[in-house]
Chimera marker file (.cmm) of the C-alpha trace (Angstrom):
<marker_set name="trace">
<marker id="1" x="0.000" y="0.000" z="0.000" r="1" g="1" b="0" radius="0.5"/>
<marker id="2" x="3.015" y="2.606" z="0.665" r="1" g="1" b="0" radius="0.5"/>
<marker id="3" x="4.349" y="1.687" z="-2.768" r="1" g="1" b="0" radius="0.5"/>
<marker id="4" x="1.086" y="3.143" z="-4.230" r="1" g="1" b="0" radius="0.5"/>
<marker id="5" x="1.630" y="6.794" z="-2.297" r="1" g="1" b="0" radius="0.5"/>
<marker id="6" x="4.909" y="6.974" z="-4.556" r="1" g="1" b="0" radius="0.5"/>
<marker id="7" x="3.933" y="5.669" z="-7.669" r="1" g="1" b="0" radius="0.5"/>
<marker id="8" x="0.704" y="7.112" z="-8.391" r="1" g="1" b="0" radius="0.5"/>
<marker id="9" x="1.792" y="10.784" z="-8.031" r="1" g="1" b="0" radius="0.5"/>
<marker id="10" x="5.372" y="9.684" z="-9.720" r="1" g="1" b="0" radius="0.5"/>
<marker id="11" x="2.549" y="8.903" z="-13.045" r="1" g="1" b="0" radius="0.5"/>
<marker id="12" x="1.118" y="11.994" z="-12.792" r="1" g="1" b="0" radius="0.5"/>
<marker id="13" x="4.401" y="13.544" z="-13.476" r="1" g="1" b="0" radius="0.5"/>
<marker id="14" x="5.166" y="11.624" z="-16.060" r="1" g="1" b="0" radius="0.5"/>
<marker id="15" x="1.982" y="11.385" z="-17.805" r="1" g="1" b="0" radius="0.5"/>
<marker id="16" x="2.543" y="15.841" z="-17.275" r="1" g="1" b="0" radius="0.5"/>
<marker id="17" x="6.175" y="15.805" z="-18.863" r="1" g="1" b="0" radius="0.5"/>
<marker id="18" x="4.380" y="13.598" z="-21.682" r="1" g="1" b="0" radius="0.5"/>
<marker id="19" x="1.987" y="16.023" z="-22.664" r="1" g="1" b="0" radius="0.5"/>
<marker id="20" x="4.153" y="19.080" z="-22.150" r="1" g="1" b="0" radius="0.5"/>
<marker id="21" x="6.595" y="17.258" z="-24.912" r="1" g="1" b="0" radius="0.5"/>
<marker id="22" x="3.586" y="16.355" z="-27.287" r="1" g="1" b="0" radius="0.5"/>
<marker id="23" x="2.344" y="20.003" z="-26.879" r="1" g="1" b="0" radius="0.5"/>
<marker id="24" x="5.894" y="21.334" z="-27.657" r="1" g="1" b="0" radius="0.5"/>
<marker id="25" x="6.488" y="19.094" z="-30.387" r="1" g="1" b="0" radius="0.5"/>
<marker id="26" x="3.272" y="19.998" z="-31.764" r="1" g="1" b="0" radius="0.5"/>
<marker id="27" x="3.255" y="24.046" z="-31.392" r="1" g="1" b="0" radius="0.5"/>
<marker id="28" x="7.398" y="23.189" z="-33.351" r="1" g="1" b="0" radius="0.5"/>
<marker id="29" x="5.391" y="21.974" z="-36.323" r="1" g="1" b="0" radius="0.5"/>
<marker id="30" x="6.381" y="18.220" z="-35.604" r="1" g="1" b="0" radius="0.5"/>
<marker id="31" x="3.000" y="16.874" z="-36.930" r="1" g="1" b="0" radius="0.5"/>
<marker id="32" x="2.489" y="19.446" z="-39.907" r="1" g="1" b="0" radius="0.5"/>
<marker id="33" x="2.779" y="17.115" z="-42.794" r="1" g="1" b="0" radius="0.5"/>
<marker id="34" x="2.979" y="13.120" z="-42.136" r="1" g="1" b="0" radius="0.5"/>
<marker id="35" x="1.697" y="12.135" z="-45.604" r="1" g="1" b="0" radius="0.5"/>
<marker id="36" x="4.053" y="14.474" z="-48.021" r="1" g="1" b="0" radius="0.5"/>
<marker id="37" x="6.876" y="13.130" z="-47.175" r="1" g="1" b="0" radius="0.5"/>
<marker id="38" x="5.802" y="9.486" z="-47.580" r="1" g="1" b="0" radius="0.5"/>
<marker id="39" x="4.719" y="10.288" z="-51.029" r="1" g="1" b="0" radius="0.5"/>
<marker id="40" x="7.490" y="12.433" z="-52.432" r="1" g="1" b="0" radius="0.5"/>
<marker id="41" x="9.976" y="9.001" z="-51.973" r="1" g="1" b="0" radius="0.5"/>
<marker id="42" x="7.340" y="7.306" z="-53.890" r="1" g="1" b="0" radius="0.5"/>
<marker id="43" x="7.770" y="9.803" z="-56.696" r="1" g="1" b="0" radius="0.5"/>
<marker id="44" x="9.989" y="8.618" z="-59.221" r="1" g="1" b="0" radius="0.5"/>
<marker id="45" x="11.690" y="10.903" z="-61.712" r="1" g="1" b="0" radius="0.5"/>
<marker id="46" x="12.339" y="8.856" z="-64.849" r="1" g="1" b="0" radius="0.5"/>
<marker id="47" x="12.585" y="11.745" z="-67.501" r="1" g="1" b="0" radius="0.5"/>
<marker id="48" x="16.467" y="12.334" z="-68.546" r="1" g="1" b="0" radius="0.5"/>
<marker id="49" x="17.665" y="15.842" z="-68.969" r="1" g="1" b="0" radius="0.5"/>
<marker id="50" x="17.777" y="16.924" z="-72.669" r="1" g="1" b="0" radius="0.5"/>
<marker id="51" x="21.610" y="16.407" z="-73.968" r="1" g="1" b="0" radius="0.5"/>
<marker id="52" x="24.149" y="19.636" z="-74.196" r="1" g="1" b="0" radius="0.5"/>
<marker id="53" x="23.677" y="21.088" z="-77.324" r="1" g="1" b="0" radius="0.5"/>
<marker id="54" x="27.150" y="21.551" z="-79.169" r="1" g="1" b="0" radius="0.5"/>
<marker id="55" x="28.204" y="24.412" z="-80.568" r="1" g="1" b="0" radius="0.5"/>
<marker id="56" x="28.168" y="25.271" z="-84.269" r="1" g="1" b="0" radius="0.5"/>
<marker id="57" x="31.207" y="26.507" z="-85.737" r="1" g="1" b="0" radius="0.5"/>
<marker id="58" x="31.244" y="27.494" z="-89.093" r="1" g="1" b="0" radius="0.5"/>
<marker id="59" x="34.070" y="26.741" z="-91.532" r="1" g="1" b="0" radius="0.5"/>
<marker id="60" x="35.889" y="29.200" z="-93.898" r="1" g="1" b="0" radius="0.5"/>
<marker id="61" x="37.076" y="28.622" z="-97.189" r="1" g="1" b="0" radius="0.5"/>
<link id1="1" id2="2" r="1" g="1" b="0" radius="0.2"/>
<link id1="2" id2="3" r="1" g="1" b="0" radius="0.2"/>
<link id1="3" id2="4" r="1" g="1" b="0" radius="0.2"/>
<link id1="4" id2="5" r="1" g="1" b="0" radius="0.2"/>
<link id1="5" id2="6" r="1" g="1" b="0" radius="0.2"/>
<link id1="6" id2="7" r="1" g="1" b="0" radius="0.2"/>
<link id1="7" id2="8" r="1" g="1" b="0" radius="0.2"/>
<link id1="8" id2="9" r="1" g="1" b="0" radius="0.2"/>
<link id1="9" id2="10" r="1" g="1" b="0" radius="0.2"/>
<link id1="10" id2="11" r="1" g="1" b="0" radius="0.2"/>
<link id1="11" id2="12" r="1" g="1" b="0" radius="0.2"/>
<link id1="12" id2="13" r="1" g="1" b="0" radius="0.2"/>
<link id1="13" id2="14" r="1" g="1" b="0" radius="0.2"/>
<link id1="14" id2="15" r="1" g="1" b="0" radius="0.2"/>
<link id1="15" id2="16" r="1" g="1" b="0" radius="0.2"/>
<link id1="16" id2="17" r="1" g="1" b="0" radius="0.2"/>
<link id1="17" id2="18" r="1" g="1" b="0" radius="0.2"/>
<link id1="18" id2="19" r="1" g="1" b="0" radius="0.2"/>
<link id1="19" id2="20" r="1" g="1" b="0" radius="0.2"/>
<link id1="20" id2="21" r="1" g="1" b="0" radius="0.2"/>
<link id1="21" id2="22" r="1" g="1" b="0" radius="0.2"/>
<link id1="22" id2="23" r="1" g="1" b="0" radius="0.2"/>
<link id1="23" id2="24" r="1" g="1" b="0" radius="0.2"/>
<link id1="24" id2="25" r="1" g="1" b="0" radius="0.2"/>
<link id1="25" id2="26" r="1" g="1" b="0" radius="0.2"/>
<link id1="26" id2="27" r="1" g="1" b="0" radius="0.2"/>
<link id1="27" id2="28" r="1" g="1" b="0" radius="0.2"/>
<link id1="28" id2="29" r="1" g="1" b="0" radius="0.2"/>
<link id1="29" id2="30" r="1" g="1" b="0" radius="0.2"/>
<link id1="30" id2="31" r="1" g="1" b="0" radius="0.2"/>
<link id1="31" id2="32" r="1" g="1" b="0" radius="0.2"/>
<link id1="32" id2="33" r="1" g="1" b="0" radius="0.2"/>
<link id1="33" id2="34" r="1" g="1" b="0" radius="0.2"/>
<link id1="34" id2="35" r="1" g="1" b="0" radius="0.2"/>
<link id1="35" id2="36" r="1" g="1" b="0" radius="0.2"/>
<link id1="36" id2="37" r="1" g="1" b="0" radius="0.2"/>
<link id1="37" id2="38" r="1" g="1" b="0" radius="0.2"/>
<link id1="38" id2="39" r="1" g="1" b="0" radius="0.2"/>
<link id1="39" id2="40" r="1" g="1" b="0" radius="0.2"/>
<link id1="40" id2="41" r="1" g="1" b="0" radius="0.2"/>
<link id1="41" id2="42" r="1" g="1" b="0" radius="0.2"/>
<link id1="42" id2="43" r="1" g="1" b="0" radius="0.2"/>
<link id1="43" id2="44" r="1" g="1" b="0" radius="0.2"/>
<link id1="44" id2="45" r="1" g="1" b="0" radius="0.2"/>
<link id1="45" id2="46" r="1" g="1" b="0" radius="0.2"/>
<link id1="46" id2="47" r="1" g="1" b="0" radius="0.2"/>
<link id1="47" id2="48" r="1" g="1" b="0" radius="0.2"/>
<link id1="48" id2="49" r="1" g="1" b="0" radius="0.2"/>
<link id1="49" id2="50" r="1" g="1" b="0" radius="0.2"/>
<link id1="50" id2="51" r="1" g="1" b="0" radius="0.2"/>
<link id1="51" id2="52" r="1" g="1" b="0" radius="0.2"/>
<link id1="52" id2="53" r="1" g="1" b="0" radius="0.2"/>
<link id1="53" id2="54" r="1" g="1" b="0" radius="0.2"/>
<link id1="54" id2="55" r="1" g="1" b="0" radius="0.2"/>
<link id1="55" id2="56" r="1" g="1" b="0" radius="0.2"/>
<link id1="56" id2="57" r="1" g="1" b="0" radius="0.2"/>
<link id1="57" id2="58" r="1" g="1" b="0" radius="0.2"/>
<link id1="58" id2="59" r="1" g="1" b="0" radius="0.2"/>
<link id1="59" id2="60" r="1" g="1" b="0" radius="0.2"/>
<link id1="60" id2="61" r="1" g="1" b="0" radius="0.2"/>
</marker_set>
């Protein structure tokens, strides 16, 4: 019975510093976007880039 006068108030501060580091994380912008990211990796860029074009040089006779 003693063991509970220490652990239930020893929860309450933890379940406290829990929510103060959700609440932080969330007013950082932690949470803003979890499904961009996910999709961007699935986006796969397959077009090449267009070759150098070389330069013309004209010859003289």
């Amino acid at each position: 019975m003693e063991a509970l006068y220490l652990l239930i108030p020893l929860s309450i501060i933890v379940v406290f510093i829990a929510l103060w580091v959700f609440f932080t994380a969330s007013d950082g912008g932690q949470f803003d976007d979890l499904v961009g990211p996910g999709l961007r990796v699935l986006q796969d860029d397959d077009t090449t880039p267009p070759a150098p074009q070389k330069p013309q040089t004209t010859q003289r006779e």
